[in-house]
C-alpha positions, 0 to 999 in steps of 0.5 A: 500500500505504501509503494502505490501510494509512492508511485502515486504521489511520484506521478501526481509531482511529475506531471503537475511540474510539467505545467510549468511547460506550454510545450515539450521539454527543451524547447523555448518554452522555459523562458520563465525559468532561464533567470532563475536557472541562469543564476543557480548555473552561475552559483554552480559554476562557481562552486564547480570551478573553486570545489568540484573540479579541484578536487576531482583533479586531485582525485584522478592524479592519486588514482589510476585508470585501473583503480577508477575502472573498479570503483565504477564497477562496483558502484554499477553493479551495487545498481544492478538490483535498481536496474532490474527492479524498474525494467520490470516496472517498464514489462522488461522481463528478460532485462531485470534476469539479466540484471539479476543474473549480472548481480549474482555473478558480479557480486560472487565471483567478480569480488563483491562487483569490483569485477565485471566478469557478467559481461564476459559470459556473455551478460552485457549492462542494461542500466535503467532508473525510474526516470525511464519507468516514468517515461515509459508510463508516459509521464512527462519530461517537464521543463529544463530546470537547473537545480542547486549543486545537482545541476541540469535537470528536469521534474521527471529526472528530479523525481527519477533520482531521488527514487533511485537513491532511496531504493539503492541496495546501498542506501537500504542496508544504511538505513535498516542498520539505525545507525549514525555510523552506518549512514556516515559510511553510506554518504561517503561511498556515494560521495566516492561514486559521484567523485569517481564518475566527475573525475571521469567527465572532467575533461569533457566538461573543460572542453564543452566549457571552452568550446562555447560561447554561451557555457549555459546554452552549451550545457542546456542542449547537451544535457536535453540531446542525452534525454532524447535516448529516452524511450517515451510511451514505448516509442523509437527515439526520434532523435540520436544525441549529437553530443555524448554527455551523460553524468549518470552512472548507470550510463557510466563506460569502463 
C-alpha cells in the first residue's frame, strides 16, 4: 500500500511540474525559468570551478585508470538490483534476469562487483532508473530546470533520482542498520561514486566549457540531446544525441 501510494504521489509531482511547460521539454518554452536557472548555473559554476573540479583533479592524479575502472564497477553493479527492479516496472522481463543474473555473478565471483566478469559470459549492462519507468508510463519530461549543486535537470529526472537513491541496495542496508555510523559510511561511498564518475567527465566538461560561447546554452542542449535516448510511451527515439554527455552512472563506460 505504501509503494502505490509512492508511485502515486511520484506521478501526481511529475506531471503537475510539467505545467510549468506550454510545450515539450527543451524547447523555448522555459523562458520563465532561464533567470532563475541562469543564476543557480552561475552559483554552480562557481562552486564547480573553486570545489568540484579541484578536487576531482586531485582525485584522478592519486588514482589510476585501473583503480577508477573498479570503483565504477562496483558502484554499477551495487545498481544492478535498481536496474532490474524498474525494467520490470517498464514489462522488461528478460532485462531485470539479466540484471539479476549480472548481480549474482558480479557480486560472487567478480569480488563483491569490483569485477565485471557478467559481461564476459556473455551478460552485457542494461542500466535503467525510474526516470525511464516514468517515461515509459508516459509521464512527462517537464521543463529544463537547473537545480542547486545537482545541476541540469528536469521534474521527471528530479523525481527519477531521488527514487533511485532511496531504493539503492546501498542506501537500504544504511538505513535498516539505525545507525549514525552506518549512514556516515553510506554518504561517503556515494560521495566516492559521484567523485569517481566527475573525475571521469572532467575533461569533457573543460572542453564543452571552452568550446562555447554561451557555457549555459552549451550545457542546456547537451544535457536535453542525452534525454532524447529516452524511450517515451514505448516509442523509437526520434532523435540520436549529437553530443555524448551523460553524468549518470548507470550510463557510466569502463
Amino acid at each position: 500500500m505504501k509503494k502505490l501510494f509512492f508511485i502515486s504521489m511520484v506521478w501526481v509531482l511529475a506531471s503537475g511540474l510539467n505545467g510549468c511547460a506550454s510545450t515539450k521539454s527543451g524547447s523555448s518554452d522555459d523562458t520563465a525559468l532561464e533567470s532563475y536557472n541562469r543564476a543557480v548555473f552561475s552559483f554552480n559554476n562557481k562552486l564547480d570551478t573553486y570545489v568540484f573540479r579541484p578536487v576531482a583533479k586531485g582525485y584522478k592524479k592519486v588514482t589510476n585508470e585501473y583503480v577508477r575502472n573498479r570503483v565504477s564497477d562496483f558502484f554499477n553493479n551495487i545498481n544492478e538490483p535498481v536496474s532490474a527492479a524498474n525494467h520490470l516496472l517498464q514489462g522488461e522481463f528478460s532485462k531485470t534476469g539479466n540484471n539479476l543474473g549480472r548481480f549474482v555473478i558480479n557480486t560472487t565471483l567478480g569480488g563483491v562487483g569490483l569485477y565485471d566478469v557478467a559481461s564476459k559470459v556473455g551478460l552485457e549492462r542494461a542500466p535503467t532508473g525510474f526516470d525511464e519507468t516514468l517515461a515509459a508510463w508516459c509521464v512527462p519530461d517537464g521543463p529544463f530546470v537547473v537545480l542547486p549543486v545537482f545541476g541540469p535537470s528536469t521534474p521527471r529526472a528530479a523525481v527519477g533520482f531521488v527514487a533511485d537513491g532511496y531504493s539503492s541496495p546501498m542506501y537500504i542496508v544504511a538505513n535498516e542498520s539505525h545507525g549514525e555510523d552506518a549512514m556516515a559510511v553510506y554518504y561517503g561511498l556515494a560521495g566516492l561514486k559521484y567523485l569517481n564518475l566527475y573525475a571521469e567527465n572532467v575533461q569533457l566538461l573543460e572542453s564543452l566549457e571552452e568550446g562555447s560561447v554561451d557555457y549555459y546554452e552549451a550545457m542546456k542542449s547537451a544535457y536535453l540531446q542525452n534525454r532524447s535516448k529516452i524511450r517515451t510511451c514505448g516509442k523509437p527515439v526520434e532523435q540520436a544525441p549529437e553530443y555524448d554527455f551523460d553524468m549518470d552512472v548507470e550510463d557510466y563506460e569502463d
